[in-house]
Steps between C-alpha positions, in 0.01 A plus 500: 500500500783203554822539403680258292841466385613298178844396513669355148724248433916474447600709177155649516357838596188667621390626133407151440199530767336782256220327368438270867529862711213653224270147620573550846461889539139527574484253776869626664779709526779319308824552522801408350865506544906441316726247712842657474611484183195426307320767288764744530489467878915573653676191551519428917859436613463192620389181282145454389350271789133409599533669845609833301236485327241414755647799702473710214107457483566618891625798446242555222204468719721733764505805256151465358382457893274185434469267766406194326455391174371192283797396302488314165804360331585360214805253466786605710305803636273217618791385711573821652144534594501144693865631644302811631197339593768288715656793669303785476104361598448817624444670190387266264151465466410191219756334254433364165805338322548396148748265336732568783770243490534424878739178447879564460805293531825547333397254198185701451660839525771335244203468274373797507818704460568448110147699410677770681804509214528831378652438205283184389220728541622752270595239229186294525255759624571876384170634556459384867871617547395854379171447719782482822669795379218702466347370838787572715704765390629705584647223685696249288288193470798242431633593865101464610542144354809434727421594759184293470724219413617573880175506677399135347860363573449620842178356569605191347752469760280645780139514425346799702163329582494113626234290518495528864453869457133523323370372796555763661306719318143620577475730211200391306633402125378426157807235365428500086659358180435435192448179366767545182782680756826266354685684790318458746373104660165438660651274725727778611217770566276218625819429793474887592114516511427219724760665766317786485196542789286746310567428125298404212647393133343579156642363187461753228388337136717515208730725653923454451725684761555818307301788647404616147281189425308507828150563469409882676189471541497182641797565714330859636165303544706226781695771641155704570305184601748375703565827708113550533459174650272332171750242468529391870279208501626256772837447570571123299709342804844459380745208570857584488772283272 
């Protein structure tokens, strides 16, 4: 049976793959994991970074003794897949990616910083502040949020994939997004999948950027069909911006 690993996305954590793992578990053996910090995982010494994370799913794979594995992830885990995929082809079988933002600059991570506000999300959103809480403690999920804060400033300043970097890799991927993501640009994901050799993009219908409004069953359905080889097809020739 393949392996697969689902990765999640900043401020996430693995318990939001519950109802994708129970779709996926008769076809292969899923797997999930906690970046530092997230879900009640200890907080690494050093700052939140893409390469941390990337060798995090290393060391993963190391203990669990799998060679290679198809990984699927969603928003920034998406990133850390391509990052692997990048430096680590040996062990990395397929990658599917969803509503990864690959783009950043310092005006874009600038942007996205403010949704990180600890305290604006307690006054304007109590429920999904308790939702943090509850997801990452015992961990304290306001120093989470800074430290995320960090990563984003950080790759604003020095993105950890270039365009000149995708294409280099000869891992076969699935780039999707959905069509409502407000986070998220085509153009963007469209830049990354024509650098790619081996890539093929889906747009996902009526689907916004957060995890909990993407479709399961249609997600589980490309992740199987694209691994199996059903959605192959012919490789569309690609012309690079």
């Amino acid at each position: 049976m393949d392996q697969i690993l689902l990765l999640h996305g900043a401020i996430g954590a693995k318990d939001q793959f519950t109802s994708l793992t129970a779709l996926l578990q008769d076809r292969f053996a899923v797997h999930t994991l906690d970046f530092y910090g997230h879900g009640g995982q200890p907080i690494a010494d050093e700052p939140f970074s893409i390469p941390l994370f990337s060798k995090q799913v290393l060391d993963y794979l190391d203990q669990h003794s799998i060679k290679r594995v198809h990984i699927f992830g969603y928003s920034l885990g998406g990133y850390v897949g391509m990052y692997f995929a990048k430096h680590y082809p040996e062990r990395i079988n397929q990658l599917i990616t969803l509503a990864t933002k690959f783009y950043w600059d310092e005006p874009v991570a600038a942007k996205e910083i403010p949704q990180l506000n600890a305290g604006l999300i307690e006054q304007k959103l109590p429920a999904f502040a308790e939702q943090l809480r509850q997801r990452h403690q015992p961990q304290d999920w306001k120093l989470v949020l800074e430290k995320t804060k960090e990563l984003l400033l950080n790759l604003g300043k020095n993105n950890a994939l270039h365009l000149s970097d995708y294409t280099d890799i000869q891992t076969r991927c699935l780039i999707l997004l959905g069509d409502r993501d407000k986070m998220v640009s085509l153009e963007e994901t469209e830049s990354v999948y024509v650098h790619l050799p081996l890539a093929q993009f889906g747009i996902l219908p009526g689907t916004a950027h957060p995890l909990e409004q993407v479709d399961m069953s249609l997600l589980s359905f490309m992740i199987f069909h694209f691994i199996s080889g059903q959605l192959r097809g012919n490789q569309p020739a690609k012309t690079k911006a």
